[in-house]
C-alpha positions in Angstrom: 0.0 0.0 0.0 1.1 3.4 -1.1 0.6 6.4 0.9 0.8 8.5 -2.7 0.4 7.5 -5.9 1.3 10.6 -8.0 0.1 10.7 -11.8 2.8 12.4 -13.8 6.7 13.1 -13.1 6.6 16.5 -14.2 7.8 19.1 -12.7 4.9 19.5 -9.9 4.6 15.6 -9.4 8.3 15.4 -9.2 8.3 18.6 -5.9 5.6 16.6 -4.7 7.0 13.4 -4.5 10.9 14.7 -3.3 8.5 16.5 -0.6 6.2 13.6 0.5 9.0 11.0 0.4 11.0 13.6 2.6 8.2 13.5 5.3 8.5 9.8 5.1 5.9 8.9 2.7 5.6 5.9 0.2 5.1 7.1 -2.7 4.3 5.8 -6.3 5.0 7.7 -9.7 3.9 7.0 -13.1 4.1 8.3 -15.9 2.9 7.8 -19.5 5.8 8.5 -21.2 8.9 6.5 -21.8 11.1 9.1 -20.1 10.4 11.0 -16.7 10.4 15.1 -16.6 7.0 15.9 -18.6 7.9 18.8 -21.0 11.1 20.1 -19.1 12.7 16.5 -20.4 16.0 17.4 -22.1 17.9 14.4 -24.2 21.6 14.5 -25.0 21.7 14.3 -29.0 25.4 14.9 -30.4 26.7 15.7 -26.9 24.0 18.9 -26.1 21.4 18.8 -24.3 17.8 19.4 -26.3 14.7 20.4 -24.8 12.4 18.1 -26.5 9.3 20.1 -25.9 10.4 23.1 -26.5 12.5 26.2 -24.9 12.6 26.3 -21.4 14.5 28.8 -19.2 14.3 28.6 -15.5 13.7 32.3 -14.4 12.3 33.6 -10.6 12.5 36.0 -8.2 11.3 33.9 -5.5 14.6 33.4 -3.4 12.7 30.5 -2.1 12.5 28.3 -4.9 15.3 29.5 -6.5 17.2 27.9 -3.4 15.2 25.1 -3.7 15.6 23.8 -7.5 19.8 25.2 -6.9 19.8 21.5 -4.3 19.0 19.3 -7.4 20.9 21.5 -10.2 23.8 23.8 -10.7 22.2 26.4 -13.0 24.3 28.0 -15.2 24.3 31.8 -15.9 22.3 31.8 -18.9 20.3 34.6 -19.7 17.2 34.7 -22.8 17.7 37.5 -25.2 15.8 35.8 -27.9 16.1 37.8 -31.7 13.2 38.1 -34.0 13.0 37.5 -37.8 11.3 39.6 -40.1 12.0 38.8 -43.4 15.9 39.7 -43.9 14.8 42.2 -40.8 16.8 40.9 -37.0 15.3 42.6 -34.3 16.2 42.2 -30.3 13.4 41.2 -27.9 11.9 42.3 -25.8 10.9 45.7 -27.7 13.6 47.8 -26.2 15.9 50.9 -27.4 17.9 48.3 -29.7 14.6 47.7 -31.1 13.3 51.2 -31.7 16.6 52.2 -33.1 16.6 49.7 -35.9 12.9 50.0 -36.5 13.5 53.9 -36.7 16.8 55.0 -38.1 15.9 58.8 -37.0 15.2 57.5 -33.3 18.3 57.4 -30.6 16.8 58.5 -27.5 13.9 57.1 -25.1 12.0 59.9 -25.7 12.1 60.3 -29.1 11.2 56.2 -28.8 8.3 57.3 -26.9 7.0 60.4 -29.1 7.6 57.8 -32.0 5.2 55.1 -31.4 2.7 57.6 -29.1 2.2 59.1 -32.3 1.6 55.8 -34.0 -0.7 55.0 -31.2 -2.6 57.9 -31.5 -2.9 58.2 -35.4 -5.0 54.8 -35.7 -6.5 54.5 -31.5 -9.5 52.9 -30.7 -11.4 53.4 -27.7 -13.0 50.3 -26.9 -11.0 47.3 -29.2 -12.8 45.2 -30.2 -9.5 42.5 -31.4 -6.4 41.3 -31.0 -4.8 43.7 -33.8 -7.1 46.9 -32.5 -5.8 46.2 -28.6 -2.3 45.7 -30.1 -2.1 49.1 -31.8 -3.2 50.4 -29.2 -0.7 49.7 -26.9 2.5 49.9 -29.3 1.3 50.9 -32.6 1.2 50.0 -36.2 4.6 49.5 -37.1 5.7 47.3 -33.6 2.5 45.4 -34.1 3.4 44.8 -38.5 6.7 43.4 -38.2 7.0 41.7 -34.9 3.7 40.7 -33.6 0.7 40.3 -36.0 2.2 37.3 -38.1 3.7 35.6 -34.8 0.3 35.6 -33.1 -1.3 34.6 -35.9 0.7 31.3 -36.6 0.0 30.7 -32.7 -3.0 30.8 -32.3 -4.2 29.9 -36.3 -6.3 32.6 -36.5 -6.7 36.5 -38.1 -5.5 38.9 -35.3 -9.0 40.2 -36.4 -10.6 37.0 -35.3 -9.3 37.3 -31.7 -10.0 38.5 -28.5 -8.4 42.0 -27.3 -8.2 40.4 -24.0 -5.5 38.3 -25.2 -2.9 41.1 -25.5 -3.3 43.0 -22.2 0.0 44.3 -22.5 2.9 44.4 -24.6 6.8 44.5 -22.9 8.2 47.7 -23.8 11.4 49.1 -22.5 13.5 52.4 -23.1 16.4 51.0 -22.1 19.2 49.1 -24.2 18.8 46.0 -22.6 17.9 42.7 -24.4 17.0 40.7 -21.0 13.8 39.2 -21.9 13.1 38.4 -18.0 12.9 40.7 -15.4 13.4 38.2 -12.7 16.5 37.9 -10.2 17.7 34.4 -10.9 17.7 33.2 -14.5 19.5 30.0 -16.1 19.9 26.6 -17.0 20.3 23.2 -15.0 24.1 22.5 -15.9 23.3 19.0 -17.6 19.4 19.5 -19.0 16.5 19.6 -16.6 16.0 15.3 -16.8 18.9 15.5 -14.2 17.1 17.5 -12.3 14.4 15.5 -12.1 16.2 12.5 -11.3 17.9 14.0 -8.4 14.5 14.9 -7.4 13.0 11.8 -8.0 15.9 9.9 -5.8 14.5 6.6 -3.9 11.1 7.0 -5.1 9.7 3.8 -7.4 9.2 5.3 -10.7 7.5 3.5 -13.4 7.3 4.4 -17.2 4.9 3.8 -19.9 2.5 3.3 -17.2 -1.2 4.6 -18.0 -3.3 5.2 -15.2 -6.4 4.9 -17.0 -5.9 1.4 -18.1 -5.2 0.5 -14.4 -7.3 2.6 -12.6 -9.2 0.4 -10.4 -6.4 -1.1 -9.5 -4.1 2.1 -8.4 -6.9 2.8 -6.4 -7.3 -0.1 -4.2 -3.1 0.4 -3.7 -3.3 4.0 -2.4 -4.5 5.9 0.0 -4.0 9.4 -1.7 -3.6 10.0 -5.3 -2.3 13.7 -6.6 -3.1 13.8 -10.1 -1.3 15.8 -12.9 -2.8 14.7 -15.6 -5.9 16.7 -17.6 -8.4 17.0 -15.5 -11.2 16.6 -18.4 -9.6 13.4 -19.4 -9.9 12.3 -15.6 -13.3 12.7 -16.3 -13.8 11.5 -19.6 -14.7 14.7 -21.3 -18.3 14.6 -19.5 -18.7 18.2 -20.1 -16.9 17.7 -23.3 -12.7 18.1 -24.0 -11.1 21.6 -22.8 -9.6 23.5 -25.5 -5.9 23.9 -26.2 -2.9 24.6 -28.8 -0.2 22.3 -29.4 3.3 22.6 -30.9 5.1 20.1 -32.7 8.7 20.3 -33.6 11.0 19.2 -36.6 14.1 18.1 -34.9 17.7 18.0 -37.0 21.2 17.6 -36.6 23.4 20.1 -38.2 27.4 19.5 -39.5 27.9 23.5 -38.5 29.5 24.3 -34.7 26.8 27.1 -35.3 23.6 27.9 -37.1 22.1 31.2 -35.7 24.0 32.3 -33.0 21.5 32.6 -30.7 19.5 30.2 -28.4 16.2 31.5 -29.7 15.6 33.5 -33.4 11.1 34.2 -33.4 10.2 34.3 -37.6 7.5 36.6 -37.2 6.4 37.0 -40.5 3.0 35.2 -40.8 4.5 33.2 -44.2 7.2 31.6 -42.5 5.0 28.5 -41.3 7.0 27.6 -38.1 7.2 30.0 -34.9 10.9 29.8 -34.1 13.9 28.1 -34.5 15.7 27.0 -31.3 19.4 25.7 -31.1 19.9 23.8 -27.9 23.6 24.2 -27.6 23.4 27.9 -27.0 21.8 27.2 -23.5 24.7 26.0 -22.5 27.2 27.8 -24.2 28.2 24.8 -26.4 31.8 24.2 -28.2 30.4 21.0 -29.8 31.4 20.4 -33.7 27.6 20.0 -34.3 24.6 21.5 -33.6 21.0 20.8 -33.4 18.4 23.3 -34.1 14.3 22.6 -33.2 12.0 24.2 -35.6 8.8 24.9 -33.8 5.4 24.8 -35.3 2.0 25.8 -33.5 -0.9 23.9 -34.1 -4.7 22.9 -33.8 -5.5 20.1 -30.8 -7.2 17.4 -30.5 -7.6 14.4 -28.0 -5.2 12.5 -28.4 -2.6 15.2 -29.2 -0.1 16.9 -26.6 -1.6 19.9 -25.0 0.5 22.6 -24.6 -1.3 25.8 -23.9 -4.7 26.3 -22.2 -7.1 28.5 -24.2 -8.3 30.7 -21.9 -11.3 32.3 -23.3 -15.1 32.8 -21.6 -16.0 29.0 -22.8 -13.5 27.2 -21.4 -13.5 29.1 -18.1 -16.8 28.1 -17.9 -16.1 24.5 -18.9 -12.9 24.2 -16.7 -15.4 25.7 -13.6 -17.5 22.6 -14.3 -14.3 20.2 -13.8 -12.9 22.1 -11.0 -16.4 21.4 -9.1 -16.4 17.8 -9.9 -12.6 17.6 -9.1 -13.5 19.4 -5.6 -16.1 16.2 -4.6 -13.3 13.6 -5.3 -11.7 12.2 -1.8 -8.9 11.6 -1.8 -7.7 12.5 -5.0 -6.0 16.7 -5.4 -5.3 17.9 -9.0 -2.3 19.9 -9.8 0.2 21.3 -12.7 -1.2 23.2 -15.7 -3.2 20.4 -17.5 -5.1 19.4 -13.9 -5.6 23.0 -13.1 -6.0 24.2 -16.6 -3.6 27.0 -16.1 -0.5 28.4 -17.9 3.1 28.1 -15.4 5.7 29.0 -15.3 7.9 26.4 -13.7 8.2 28.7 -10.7 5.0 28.9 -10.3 4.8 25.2 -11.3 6.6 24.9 -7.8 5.5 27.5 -5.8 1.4 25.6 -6.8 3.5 22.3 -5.7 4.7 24.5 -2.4 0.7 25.6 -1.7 -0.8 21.7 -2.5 1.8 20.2 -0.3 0.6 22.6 3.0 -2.9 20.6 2.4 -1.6 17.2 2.4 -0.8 15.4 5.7 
C-alpha cells in the first residue's frame, strides 16, 4: 500500500514526490511517457542537451524556490535575449531601445522612442478594441505590431488577429532601455546537464514507473493507495463529460546540423505570418556549447485534439466556464487533489509550477 500514488513526473509531481518522500511517505509515480520530466525532459543528442518540448529557461525572483531547485541542479548563468526575424529584418526582444533604433533610423533616445510610437498610437486609436490587432495598436502601434507581432500571433493561435480576442494582449513589454534581457526576474538559467537531471535527483528513492497509464489501471491504483495527486488533464480524468477543454499544441521538426553554429543565438522568433513555423531553437546555446555539431528545433503551433499533446490552455469565456465545471467535480473527489497546468487548466511558469507544488503540499498530511 502506497501512501501516494502521484500521476505524472513533471515538474509539480516530481516537488511533490521529493516533498512527500522527505516526510516519510511511500510514494508511487507513473508516468505515460517513456522518459520522466514531462515537458522540461532534455535528451543529449550529439553531446548537447535538447529540450524536447520546446525552450525552457528557468527564471524567478522567489529566493525560495530559486534555493530550492539550486539543491537538485547547478544552474548555469544563462540569460534569454531571444532575436526576432522579419524577413531579412533581425530585431532584439523584448521591444527595447535596440529595437526602436533599428525600427526607426531617426530615433536614438527614449524619448524620441516614446513620441515615435505615441504618435503611431494615436494616429490609428480605438477606444474600446474590439480584437487582438485593435488592442495591439493600441498599446504599441502599427509599425511594432506589422513586423514583430501580427504574423507571430497569428501562426499561434491559427487565427486572423481580427478574429481574436483583445483580451488576449493586455499588454505588450516595452522598455527604453538598451537592454535585451527578456526576463525581469533575479535568478535566471539553465540546469548545468538539461532539466532530466534534475528530475532525477529529485526523484531519488522513489519507485518510478514508465509507460505506465493510469487509465488502463485505474481500479487497481486505487485499491493500492490511499492518496492520489493527479497531474494529468483534468477533463480526461473525467472522460470529457462536459466535453474536452480546448488547447494549442506545438510540434517540432528536430535536425542535426554538421555546422559548430547555425544562428548564434538560443532563440531567433520568424515573425512574419509566411514563414510556417514560430521559431527556430538551437539547444547548444543554452549551455554555451563548443560541440562540432549542432541541433536546431523548428517549432510549429498547431490545432489540438484528443489525443494530441496539449501545450497551452485556451483561456477564453467558454472554457473558463467548462474548466469551472471540472474544478467542481474535481473538488467532490476524496482523496484524489489535481495539480500542474493540464489538472488545473492553467499556464506556469515552472516557478510557479513549484510555488502551486509549495501551496498543494501545506494541504496534504
Amino acid at each position: 500500500m502506497y501512501d501516494y500514488l502521484i500521476v505524472g513526473s513533471g515538474l509539480f509531481g516530481a516537488v511533490c514526490a521529493r516533498e512527500l518522500t522527505n516526510r516519510g511517505k511511500k510514494c508511487l509515480v507513473i508516468e505515460k511517457r517513456s522518459h520522466i520530466g514531462g515537458n522540461i525532459y532534455t535528451e543529449n543528442i550529439e553531446g548537447i542537451n535538447v529540450h524536447r518540448y520546446g525552450a525552457h529557461i528557468f527564471h524567478t525572483s522567489d529566493k525560495t524556490v530559486w534555493e530550492y531547485v539550486n539543491k537538485f541542479a547547478e544552474f548555469n548563468n544563462y540569460v534569454n535575449c531571444p532575436v526576432a526575424r522579419y524577413h531579412d529584418e533581425c530585431y532584439n526582444l523584448p521591444f527595447n531601445m535596440n529595437t526602436f533604433t533599428k525600427l526607426w533610423p531617426d530615433v536614438f533616445t527614449p524619448a524620441e522612442a516614446e513620441a515615435r510610437i505615441a504618435k503611431e498610437r494615436g494616429e490609428a486609436y480605438v477606444e474600446a478594441p474590439q480584437n487582438l490587432e485593435e488592442q495591439a495598436i493600441n498599446l504599441v502601434g502599427k509599425t511594432i505590431y506589422e513586423k514583430l507581432v501580427k504574423g507571430y500571433t497569428e501562426k499561434q493561435w491559427g487565427k486572423k488577429c481580427t478574429e481574436l480576442p483583445a483580451f488576449i494582449i493586455r499588454r505588450l513589454p516595452v522598455r527604453f532601455t538598451f537592454d535585451n534581457n527578456y526576463f525581469n526576474d533575479r535568478y535566471q538559467g539553465i540546469p548545468i546537464g538539461g532539466y532530466t537531471q534534475m528530475i532525477e535527483r529529485m526523484l531519488e528513492g522513489v519507485e518510478v514507473r514508465l509507460n505506465c497509464d493510469f487509465f488502463a489501471h485505474k481500479c487497481e491504483f486505487l485499491q493500492e493507495t490511499q492518496h492520489v495527486i493527479y497531474t494529468g488533464a483534468i477533463d480526461r480524468y473525467f472522460d470529457y463529460c462536459y466535453g474536452p477543454l480546448e488547447y494549442r499544441s506545438v510540434r517540432f521538426e528536430t535536425e542535426v546540423i554538421d555546422m559548430p553554429n547555425f544562428q548564434g543565438n538560443a532563440v531567433v522568433n520568424y515573425t512574419a505570418a509566411e514563414v510556417p513555423f514560430t521559431r527556430i531553437i538551437e539547444h547548444k546555446h543554452f549551455e554555451f556549447g563548443t560541440q562540432p555539431k549542432t541541433v536546431i528545433s523548428r517549432e510549429y503551433s498547431s490545432a489540438w485534439k484528443p489525443g494530441d499533446e496539449p501545450y497551452y490552455p485556451v483561456n477564453d469565456e467558454k472554457n473558463g466556464n467548462l474548466y469551472a465545471k471540472y474544478r467542481a467535480l474535481a473538488e467532490e473527489e476524496k482523496n484524489v487533489v489535481f495539480g500542474g497546468r493540464l489538472g488545473q487548466y492553467k499556464y506556469y511558469d515552472m516557478d510557479d509550477v513549484i510555488m502551486s507544488a509549495f501551496e498543494m503540499l501545506k494541504t496534504l498530511k
